[in-house]
C-alpha positions in Angstrom: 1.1 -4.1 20.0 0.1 -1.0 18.0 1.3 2.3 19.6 0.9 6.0 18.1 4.5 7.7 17.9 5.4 11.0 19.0 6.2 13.6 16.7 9.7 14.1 17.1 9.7 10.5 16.8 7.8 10.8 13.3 10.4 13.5 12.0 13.2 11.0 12.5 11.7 8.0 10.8 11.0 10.5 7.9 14.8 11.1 8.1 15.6 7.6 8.2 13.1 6.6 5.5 13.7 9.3 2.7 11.3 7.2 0.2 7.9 7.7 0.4 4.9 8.7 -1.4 3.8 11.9 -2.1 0.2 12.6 -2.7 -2.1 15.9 -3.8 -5.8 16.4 -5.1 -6.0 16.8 -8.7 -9.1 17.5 -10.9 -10.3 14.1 -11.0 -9.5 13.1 -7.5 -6.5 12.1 -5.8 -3.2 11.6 -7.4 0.0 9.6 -5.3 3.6 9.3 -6.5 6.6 7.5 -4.8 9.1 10.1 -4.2 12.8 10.6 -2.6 12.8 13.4 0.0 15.8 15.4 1.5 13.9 15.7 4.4 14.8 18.7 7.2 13.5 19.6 10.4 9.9 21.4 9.4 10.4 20.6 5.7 10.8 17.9 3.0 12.6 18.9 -0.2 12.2 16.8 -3.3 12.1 17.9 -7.4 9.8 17.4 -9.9 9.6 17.5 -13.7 6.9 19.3 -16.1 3.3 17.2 -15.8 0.6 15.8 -13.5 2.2 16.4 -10.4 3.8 19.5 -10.8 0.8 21.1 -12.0 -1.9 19.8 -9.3 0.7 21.2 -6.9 0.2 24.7 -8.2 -3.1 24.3 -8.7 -3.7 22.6 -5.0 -0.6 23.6 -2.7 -2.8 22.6 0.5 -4.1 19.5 -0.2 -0.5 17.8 -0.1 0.0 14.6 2.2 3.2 12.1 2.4 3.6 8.6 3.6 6.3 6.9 4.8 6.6 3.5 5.7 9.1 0.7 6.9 7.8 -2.8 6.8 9.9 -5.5 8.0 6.9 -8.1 8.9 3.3 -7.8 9.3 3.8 -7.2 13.5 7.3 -4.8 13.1 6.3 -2.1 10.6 6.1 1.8 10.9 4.3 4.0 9.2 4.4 8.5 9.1 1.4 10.4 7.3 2.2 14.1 7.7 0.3 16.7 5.9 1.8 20.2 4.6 2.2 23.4 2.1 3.9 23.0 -0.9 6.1 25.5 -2.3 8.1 26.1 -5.4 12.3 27.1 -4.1 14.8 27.9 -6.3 17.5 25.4 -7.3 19.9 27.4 -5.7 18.1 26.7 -2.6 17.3 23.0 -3.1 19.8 21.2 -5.4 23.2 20.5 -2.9 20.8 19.2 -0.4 18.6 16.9 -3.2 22.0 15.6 -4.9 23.7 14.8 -1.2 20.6 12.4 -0.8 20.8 11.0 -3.8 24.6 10.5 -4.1 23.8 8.2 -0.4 21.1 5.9 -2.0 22.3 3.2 -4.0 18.4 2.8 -5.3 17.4 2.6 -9.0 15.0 5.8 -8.7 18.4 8.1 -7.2 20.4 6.7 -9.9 17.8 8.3 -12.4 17.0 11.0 -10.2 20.7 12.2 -10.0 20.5 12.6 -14.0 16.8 14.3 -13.7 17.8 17.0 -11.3 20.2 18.6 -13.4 17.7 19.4 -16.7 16.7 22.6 -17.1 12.6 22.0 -16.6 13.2 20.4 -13.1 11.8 22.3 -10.8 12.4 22.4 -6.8 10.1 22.1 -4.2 9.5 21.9 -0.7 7.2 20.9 1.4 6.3 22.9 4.6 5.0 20.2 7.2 1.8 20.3 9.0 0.3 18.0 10.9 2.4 14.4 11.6 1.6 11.0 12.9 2.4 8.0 13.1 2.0 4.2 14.1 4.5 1.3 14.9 3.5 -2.4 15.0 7.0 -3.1 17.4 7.4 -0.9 20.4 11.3 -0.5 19.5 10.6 -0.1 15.8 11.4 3.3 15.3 14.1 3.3 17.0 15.4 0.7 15.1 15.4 2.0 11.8 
């Protein structure tokens, strides 16, 4: 059975689940990248380097959604869409929080991102969340992550 989770219930799968997908309008339509957020209580922090992303951001700082998702079978899956604000922070602000994450994840994209945050063209950014939702397939799923 399909049931819609509450919010607060969305904000800690997207603590559980700090990979997701991260998607903005560009020019040409819309533009989704898999991402590794340090995710707090009305915002997810995350870093980017010089190019497609970064610059549709600026250019398009509303039209930002993310997706999270935790599939364990095709009936015990959940799945967060929240929509937000994006903002440029400084890495003063950001960096402690993004390397924590990263130094916790044994995946291959923290190993590289641990090396990426540190050049000088990375830049920090935040999201400000919006609207959230969110479905699960398994009435204890969420819970169970």
């Amino acid at each position: 059975m399909i049931r819609a989770l509450a919010p607060e219930e969305c904000r800690q799968a997207m603590t559980r689940l700090p990979h997701g997908r991260l998607a903005v309008m560009t020019d040409h339509g819309p533009y989704a990248v898999p991402m590794l957020f340090a995710v707090q209580p009305s915002t997810l922090a995350f870093y980017t380097l010089p190019g497609r992303l970064l610059s549709s951001l600026r250019r398009h700082p509303l039209g930002v959604m993310v997706e999270f998702d935790w599939i364990e079978s095709s009936s015990h899956w959940v799945s967060v869409l929240a929509t937000g604000e994006f903002e440029e922070r400084s890495r003063h602000e950001l960096e402690a929080p993004l390397l924590a994450l990263f130094a916790t994840s044994g995946a291959l994209f923290a190993r590289i991102a641990r090396e990426q945050v540190r050049q000088p063209e990375a830049t920090f950014c935040q999201i400000m969340l919006g609207q959230v939702s969110g479905r699960a397939a398994d009435p204890e799923a969420a819970r169970r992550l």
